[in-house]
C-alpha positions in Angstrom: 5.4 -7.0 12.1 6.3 -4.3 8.8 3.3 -1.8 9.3 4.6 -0.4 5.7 4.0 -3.2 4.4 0.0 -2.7 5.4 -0.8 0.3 4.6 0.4 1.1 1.1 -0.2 4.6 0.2 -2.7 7.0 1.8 -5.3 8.1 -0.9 -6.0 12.0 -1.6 -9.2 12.2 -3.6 -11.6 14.7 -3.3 -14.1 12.9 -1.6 -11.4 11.8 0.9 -10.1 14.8 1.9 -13.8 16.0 2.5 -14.0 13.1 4.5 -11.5 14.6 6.4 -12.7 17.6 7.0 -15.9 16.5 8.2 -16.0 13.0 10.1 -11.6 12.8 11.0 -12.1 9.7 8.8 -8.6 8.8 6.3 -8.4 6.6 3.6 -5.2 4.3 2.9 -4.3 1.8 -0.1 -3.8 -1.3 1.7 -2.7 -5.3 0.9 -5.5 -7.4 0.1 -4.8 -9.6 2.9 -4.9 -7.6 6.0 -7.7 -7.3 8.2 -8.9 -4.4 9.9 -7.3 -5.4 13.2 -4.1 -5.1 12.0 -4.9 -1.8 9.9 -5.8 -0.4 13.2 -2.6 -1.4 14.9 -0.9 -0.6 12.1 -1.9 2.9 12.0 -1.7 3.7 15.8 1.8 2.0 15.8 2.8 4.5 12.6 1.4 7.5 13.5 0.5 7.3 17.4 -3.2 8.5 17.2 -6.1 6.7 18.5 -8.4 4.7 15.7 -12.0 4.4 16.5 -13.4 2.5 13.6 -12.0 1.0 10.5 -14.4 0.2 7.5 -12.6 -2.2 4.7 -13.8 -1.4 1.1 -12.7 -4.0 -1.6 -12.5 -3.2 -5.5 -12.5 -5.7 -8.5 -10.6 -5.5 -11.4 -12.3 -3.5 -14.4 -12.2 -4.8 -18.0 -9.8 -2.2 -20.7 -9.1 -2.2 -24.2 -5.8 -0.7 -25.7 -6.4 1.9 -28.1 -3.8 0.1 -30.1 -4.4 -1.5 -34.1 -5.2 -5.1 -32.5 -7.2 -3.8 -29.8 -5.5 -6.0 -27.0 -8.0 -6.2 -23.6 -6.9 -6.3 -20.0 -8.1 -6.4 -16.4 -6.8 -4.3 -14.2 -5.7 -5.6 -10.8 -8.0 -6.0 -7.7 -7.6 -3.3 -4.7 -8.5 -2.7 -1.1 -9.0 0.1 0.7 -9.2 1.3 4.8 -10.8 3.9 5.8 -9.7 4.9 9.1 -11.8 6.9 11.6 -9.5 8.8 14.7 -10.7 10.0 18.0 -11.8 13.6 17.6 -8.3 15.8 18.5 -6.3 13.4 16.8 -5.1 14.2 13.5 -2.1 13.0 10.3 0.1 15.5 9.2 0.6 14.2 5.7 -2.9 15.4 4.8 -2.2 18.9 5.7 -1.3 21.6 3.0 -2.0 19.4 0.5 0.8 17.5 0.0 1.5 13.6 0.5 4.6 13.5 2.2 4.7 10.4 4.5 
């Protein structure tokens, strides 16, 4: 199994990074099919830390409007999201210093 393939990008908001800091909880873009058993294995095989719990968060299109003279509307495409809690000690060195480098 592609574990790149699951997770697709590792999200650095604000409110994840303070999620971070206080509960070792990470938040990843993921495909809209995967389940949180294979985020789980997906992220241990990656990154060889221990995942305690993995909540799955799914987001629905919005509705936009061009700014554009025949004001042409959209929809935006559906997401999903994982966020990842380790064992306390364990840790991903892509969020440190601030950069996203993984």
């Amino acid at each position: 199994m592609n574990y790149r393939k699951i997770l697709l990008a590792p999200v650095l908001t604000e409110k994840a990074v303070s999620e971070k800091e206080k509960g070792n909880k990470y938040t990843f873009k993921i495909v809209r099919n995967a389940t949180k058993g294979q985020v789980k294995e997906a992220v241990e095989k990656l990154y060889g830390v221990t995942v305690e719990n993995v909540n799955v968060l799914k987001n629905g299109g919005k509705m936009k409007r061009s700014l554009t003279k025949s004001r042409n509307s959209y929809i935006t495409s559906d997401t999903k999201k994982a966020i990842v809690q380790l064992k306390s000690g364990d840790s991903l060195k892509f969020y440190e210093g601030g950069s996203a480098k993984w």
